[in-house]
C-alpha positions as semicolon CSV with decimal commas, in nm:
position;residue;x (nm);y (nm);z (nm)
1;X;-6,117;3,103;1,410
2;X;-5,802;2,937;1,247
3;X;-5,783;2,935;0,849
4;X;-5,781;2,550;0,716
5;X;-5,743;2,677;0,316
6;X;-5,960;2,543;0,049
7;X;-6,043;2,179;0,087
8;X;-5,879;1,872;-0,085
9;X;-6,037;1,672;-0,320
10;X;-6,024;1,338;-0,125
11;X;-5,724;1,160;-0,266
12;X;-5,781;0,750;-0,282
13;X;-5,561;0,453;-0,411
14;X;-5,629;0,180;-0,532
15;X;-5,417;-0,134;-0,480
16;X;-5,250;-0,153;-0,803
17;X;-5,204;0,227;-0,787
18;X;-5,046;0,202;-0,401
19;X;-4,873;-0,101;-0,591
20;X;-4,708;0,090;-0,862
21;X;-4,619;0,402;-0,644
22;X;-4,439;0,210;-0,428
23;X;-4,256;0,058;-0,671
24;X;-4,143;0,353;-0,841
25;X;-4,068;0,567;-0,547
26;X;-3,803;0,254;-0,396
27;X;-3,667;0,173;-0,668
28;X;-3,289;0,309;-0,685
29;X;-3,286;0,317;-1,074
30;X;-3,606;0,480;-1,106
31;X;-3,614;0,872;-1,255
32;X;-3,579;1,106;-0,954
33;X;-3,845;1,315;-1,053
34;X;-4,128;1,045;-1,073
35;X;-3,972;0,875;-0,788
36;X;-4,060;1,233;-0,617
37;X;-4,402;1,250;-0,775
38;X;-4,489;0,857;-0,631
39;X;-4,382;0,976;-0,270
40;X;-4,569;1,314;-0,305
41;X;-4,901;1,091;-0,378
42;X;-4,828;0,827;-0,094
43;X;-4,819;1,133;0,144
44;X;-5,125;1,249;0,030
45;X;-5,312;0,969;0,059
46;X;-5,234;0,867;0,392
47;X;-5,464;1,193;0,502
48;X;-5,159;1,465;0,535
49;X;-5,204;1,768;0,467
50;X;-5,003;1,969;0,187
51;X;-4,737;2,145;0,405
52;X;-4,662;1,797;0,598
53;X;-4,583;1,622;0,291
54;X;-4,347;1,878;0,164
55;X;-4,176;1,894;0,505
56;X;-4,170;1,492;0,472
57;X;-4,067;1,466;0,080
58;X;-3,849;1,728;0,109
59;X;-3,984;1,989;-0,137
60;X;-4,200;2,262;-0,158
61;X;-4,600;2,282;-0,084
62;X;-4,657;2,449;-0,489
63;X;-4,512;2,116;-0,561
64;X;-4,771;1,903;-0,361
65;X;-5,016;2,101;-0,418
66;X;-4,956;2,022;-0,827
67;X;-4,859;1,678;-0,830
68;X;-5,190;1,584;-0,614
69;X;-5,430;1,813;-0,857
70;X;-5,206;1,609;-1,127
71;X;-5,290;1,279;-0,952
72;X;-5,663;1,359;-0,936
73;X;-5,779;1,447;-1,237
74;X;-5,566;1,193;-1,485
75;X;-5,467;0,918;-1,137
76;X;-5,113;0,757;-1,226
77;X;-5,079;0,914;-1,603
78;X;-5,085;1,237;-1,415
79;X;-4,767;1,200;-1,329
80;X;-4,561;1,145;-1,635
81;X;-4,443;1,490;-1,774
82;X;-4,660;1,641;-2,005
83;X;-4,666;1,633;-2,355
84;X;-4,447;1,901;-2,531
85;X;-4,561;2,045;-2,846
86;X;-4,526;1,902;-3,171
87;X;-4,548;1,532;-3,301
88;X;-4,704;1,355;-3,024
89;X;-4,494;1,080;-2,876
90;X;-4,404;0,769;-3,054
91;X;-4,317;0,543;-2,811
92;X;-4,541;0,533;-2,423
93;X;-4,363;0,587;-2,115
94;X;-4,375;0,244;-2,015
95;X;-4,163;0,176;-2,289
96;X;-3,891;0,421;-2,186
97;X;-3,921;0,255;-1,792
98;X;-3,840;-0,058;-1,934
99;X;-3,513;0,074;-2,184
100;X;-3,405;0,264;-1,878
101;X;-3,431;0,004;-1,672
102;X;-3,263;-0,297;-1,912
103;X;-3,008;-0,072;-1,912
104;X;-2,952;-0,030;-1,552
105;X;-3,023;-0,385;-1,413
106;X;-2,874;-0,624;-1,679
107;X;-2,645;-0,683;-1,957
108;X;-2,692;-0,821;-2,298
109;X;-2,569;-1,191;-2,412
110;X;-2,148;-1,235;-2,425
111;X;-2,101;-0,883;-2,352
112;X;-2,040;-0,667;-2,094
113;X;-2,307;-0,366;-2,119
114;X;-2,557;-0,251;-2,386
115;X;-2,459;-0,055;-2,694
116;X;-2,701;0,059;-2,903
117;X;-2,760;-0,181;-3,154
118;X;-2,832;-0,435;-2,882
119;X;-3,047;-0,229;-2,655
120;X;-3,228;-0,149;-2,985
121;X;-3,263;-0,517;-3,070
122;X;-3,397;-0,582;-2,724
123;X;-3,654;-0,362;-2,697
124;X;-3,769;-0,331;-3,070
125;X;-3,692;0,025;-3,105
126;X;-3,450;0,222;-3,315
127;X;-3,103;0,311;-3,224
128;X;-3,237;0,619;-3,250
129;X;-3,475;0,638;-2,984
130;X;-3,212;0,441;-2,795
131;X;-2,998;0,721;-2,798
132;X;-3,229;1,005;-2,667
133;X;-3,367;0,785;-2,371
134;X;-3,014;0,747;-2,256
135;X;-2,894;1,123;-2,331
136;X;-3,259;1,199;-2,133
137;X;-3,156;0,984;-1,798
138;X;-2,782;1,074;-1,865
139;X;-2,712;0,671;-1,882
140;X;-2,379;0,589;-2,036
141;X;-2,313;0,238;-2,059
142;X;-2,015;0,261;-2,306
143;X;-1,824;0,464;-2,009
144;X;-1,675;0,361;-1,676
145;X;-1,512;0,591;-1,420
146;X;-1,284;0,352;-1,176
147;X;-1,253;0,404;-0,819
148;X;-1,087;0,197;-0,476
149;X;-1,218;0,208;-0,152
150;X;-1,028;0,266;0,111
151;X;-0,949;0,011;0,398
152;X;-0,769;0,230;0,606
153;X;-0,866;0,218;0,963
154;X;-0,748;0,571;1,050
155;X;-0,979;0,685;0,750
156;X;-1,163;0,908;0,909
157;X;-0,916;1,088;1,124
158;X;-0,709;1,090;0,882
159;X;-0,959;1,267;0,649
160;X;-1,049;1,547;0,914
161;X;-0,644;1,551;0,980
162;X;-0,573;1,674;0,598
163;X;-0,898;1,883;0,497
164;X;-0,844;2,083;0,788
165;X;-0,521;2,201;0,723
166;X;-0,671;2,280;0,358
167;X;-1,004;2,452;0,524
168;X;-0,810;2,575;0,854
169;X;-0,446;2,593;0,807
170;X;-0,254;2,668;1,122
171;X;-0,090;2,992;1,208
172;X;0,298;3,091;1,097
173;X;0,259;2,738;0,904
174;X;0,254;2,664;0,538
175;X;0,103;2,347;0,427
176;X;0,261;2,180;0,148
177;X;0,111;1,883;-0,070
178;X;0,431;1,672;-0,162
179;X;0,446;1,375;-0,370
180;X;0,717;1,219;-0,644
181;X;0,509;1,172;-1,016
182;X;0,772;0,817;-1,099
183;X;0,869;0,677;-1,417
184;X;0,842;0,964;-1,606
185;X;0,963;0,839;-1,995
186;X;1,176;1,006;-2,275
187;X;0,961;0,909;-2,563
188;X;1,090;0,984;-2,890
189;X;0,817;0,889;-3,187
190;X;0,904;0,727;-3,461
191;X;0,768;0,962;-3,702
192;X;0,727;1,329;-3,682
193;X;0,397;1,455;-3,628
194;X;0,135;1,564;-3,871
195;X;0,023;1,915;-3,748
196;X;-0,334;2,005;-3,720
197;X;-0,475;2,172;-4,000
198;X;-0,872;2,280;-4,052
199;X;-1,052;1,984;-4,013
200;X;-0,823;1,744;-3,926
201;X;-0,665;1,696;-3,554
202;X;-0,267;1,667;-3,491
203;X;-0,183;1,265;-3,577
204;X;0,122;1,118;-3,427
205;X;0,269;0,739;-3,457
206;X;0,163;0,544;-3,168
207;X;0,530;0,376;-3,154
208;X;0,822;0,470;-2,964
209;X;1,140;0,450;-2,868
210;X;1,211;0,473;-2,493
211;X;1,523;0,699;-2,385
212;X;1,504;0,620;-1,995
213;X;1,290;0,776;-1,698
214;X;1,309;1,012;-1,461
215;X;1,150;1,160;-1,156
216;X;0,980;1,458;-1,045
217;X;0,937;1,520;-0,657
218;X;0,670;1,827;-0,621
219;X;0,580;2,021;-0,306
220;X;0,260;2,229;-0,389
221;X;0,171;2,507;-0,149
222;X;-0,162;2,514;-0,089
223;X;-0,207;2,854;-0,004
224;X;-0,094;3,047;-0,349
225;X;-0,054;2,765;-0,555
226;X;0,367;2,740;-0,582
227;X;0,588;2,460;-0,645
228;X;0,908;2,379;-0,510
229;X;1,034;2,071;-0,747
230;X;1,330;1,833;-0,783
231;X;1,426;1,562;-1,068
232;X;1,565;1,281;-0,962
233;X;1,652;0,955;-1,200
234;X;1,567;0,751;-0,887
235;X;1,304;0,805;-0,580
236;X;1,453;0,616;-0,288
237;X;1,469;0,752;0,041
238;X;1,814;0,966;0,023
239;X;1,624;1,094;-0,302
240;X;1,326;1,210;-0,122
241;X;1,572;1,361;0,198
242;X;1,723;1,557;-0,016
243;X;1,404;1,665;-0,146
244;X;1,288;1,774;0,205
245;X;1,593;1,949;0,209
246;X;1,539;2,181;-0,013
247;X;1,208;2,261;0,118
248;X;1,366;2,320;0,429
249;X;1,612;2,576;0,264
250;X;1,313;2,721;0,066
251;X;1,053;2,804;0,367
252;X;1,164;3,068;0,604
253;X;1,294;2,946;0,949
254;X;0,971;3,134;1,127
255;X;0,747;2,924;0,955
256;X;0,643;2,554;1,045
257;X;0,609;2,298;0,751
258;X;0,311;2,059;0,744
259;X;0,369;1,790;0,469
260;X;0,049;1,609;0,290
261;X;0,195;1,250;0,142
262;X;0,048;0,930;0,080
263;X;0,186;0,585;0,260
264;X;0,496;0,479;0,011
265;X;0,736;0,374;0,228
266;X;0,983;0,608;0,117
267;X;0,801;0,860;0,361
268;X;0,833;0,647;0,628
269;X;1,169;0,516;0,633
270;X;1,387;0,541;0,940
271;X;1,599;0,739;0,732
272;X;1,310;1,003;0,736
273;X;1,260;0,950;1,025
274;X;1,591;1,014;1,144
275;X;1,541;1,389;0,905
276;X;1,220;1,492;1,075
277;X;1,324;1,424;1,420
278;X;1,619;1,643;1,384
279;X;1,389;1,946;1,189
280;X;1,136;1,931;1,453
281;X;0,935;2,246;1,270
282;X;0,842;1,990;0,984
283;X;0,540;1,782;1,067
284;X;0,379;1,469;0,818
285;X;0,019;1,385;0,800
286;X;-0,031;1,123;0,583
287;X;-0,349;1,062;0,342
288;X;-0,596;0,772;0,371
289;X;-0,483;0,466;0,147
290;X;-0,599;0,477;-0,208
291;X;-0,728;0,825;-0,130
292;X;-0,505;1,006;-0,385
293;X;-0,784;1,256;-0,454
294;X;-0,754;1,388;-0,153
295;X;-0,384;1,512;-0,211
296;X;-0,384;1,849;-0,351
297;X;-0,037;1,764;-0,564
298;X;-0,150;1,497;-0,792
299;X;-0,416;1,788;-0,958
300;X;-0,064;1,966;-1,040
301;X;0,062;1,650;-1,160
302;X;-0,245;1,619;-1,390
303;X;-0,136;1,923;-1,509
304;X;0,202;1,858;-1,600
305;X;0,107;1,538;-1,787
306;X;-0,162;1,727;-2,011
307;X;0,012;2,029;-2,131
308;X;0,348;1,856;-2,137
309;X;0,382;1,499;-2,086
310;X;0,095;1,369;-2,297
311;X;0,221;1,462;-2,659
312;X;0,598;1,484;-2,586
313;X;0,882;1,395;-2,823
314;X;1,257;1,360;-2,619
315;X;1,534;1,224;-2,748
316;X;1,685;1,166;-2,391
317;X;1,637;1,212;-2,039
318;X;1,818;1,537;-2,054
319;X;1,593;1,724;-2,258
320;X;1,322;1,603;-2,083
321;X;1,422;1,686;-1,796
322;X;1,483;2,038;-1,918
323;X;1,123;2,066;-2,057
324;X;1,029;1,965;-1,734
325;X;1,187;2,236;-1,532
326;X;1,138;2,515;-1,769
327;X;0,749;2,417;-1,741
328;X;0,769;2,430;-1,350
329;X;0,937;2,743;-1,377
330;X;0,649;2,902;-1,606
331;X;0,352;2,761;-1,309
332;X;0,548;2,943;-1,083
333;X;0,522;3,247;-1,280
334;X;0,166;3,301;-1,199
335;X;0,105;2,996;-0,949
336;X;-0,277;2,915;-0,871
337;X;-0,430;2,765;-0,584
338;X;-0,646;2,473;-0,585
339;X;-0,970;2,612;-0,386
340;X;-1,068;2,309;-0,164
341;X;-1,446;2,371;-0,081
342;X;-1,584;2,056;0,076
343;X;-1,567;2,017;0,467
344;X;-1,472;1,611;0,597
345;X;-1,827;1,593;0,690
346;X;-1,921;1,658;0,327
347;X;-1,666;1,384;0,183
348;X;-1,777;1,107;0,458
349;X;-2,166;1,153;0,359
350;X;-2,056;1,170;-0,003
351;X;-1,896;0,850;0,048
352;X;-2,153;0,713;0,273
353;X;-2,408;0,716;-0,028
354;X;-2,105;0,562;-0,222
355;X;-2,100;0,277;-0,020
356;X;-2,503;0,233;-0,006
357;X;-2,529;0,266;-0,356
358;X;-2,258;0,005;-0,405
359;X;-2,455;-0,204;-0,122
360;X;-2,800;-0,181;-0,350
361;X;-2,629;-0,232;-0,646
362;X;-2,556;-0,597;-0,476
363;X;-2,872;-0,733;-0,403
């Protein structure tokens, strides 16, 4: 005879309870957790067992098995966290729901998300309190991270195209990220800098006087992390040939070249072109549009513009051109790879939720 465990205490909802379940487990803005929790009970009642609702919720059957002894003894209270020890609570958890979800689904009058103050003047709690509900659901209203889709119809194969030669690179190949960082400006402050001393940061003016531009055209090897470089004062296409020259004179003749660049039409010129078809060992692939992440060079280019190009001070294009170089020539010194670790399938289902969050978001 089978073992069927210890036996459930019959788990029943009531409307409102069904009611309120449901509408914290759909919700998109809801806590994760309790969203968890609502599905858990939902399971439950409709008669499965505990190891079917953990294959359905996606979780383990400890967790089921807690969340419906939760459920039965205290019903929907159950599943709010419990009380930690000291002063009890001073505001109820419905109260938190409804700062959390202000927050998430509208914005105060004449302006453009909540602060504070005007959450706090909302809901009739402190600033305070404010603060530790959004540092406890990690909402930040006063920040905004921007990002581009892209409309590329080749997205996709050209997304499997460049992440495998960063996952899979071919054999007597090296893979190069290439790109030209434009525009790059001889600043010269108008005032010399304050240094930093104990308890008070560096200060610098926030004027300038402009001493011309230059360019800096950057091949980054993917597999150990060196860069072949060039500064140019312009970035045309005879720029960026003779850029591919050098790489050409830099890479052994045994090895072929495959070339990671976004869609500026400098890379596609017929002058180019005319280069690649007469260095047949070189080979392009070319990056989504407005999918700059996805080019290993631009990290190195972040680089550059944090430990050098951030707080410089040149006097003209010459000297910072020099800084330049010398700080190319000191990554080179001990070069480091960028270790790509997500597969295409990862970044299209990353992307996917992207797209379906953006799609909710809508409605």
């Amino acid at each position: 005879m089978s073992r069927t465990g210890r036996p459930k205490t019959e788990l029943i909802l009531t409307d409102e309870e069904r009611e309120q379940l449901l509408r914290w487990s759909r919700r998109p803005t809801s806590a994760q957790a309790l969203a968890l929790r609502s599905r858990i009970i939902l399971g439950c009642a409709e008669g499965l067992d505990n190891t079917s609702v953990a294959a359905q919720v996606g979780c383990s059957t400890n967790t089921v098995s807690k969340w419906r002894a939760r459920f039965v003894a205290s019903q929907l209270d159950g599943l709010m966290d419990e009380a930690r020890p000291g002063r009890p609570a001073s505001i109820s958890a419905d109260q938190v729901e409804e700062v959390v979800v202000a927050t998430l689904e509208s914005t105060p009058k004449n302006a453009t998300h909540w602060s504070r103050a005007k959450m706090a003047e909302r809901s009739g709690l402190s600033k305070s309190t404010i603060g530790r509900v959004w540092k406890a659901f990690e909402l930040k209203p006063h920040r905004q991270n921007g990002f581009k889709l892209s409309n590329d119809p080749l997205f996709v194969e050209k997304v499997y195209d460049v992440v495998g030669l960063y996952l899979n690179p071919p054999e007597a190949a090296v893979v190069y990220c290439v790109d030209e960082k434009t525009q790059v400006q001889a600043l010269a402050r108008s005032q010399p800098a304050f240094p930093m001393m104990p308890g008070m940061p560096e200060k610098r003016t926030h004027d300038y006087m402009r001493h011309g531009t230059t360019s800096l055209f950057a091949a980054f090897n993917t597999a150990d992390g060196s860069v072949i470089s060039s500064i140019h004062r312009r970035h045309r296409s005879i720029e960026f040939q003779k850029f591919l020259n050098k790489i050409n004179a830099d890479v052994p003749d045994e090895f072929a070249v495959h070339l990671v660049c976004d869609n500026y039409s400098t890379h596609k010129s017929p002058t180019i072109k005319r280069w690649l078809e007469a260095h047949p060992r070189f080979t392009m692939h070319f990056t989504p549009t407005y999918s700059s992440w996805i080019n290993q060079v631009e990290r190195f280019f972040a680089y550059v513009t944090a430990d050098l190009l951030q707080r410089s001070d040149h006097r003209s294009v010459q000297a910072l051109e020099a800084d330049v170089r010398n700080w190319v020539k000191a990554w080179n010194e001990n070069p480091k790879p960028f270790i790509w670790t997500k597969s295409a399938e990862q970044i299209l289902e990353s992307l996917k939720r992207l797209l379906q969050r953006t799609s909710d978001a809508g409605h």
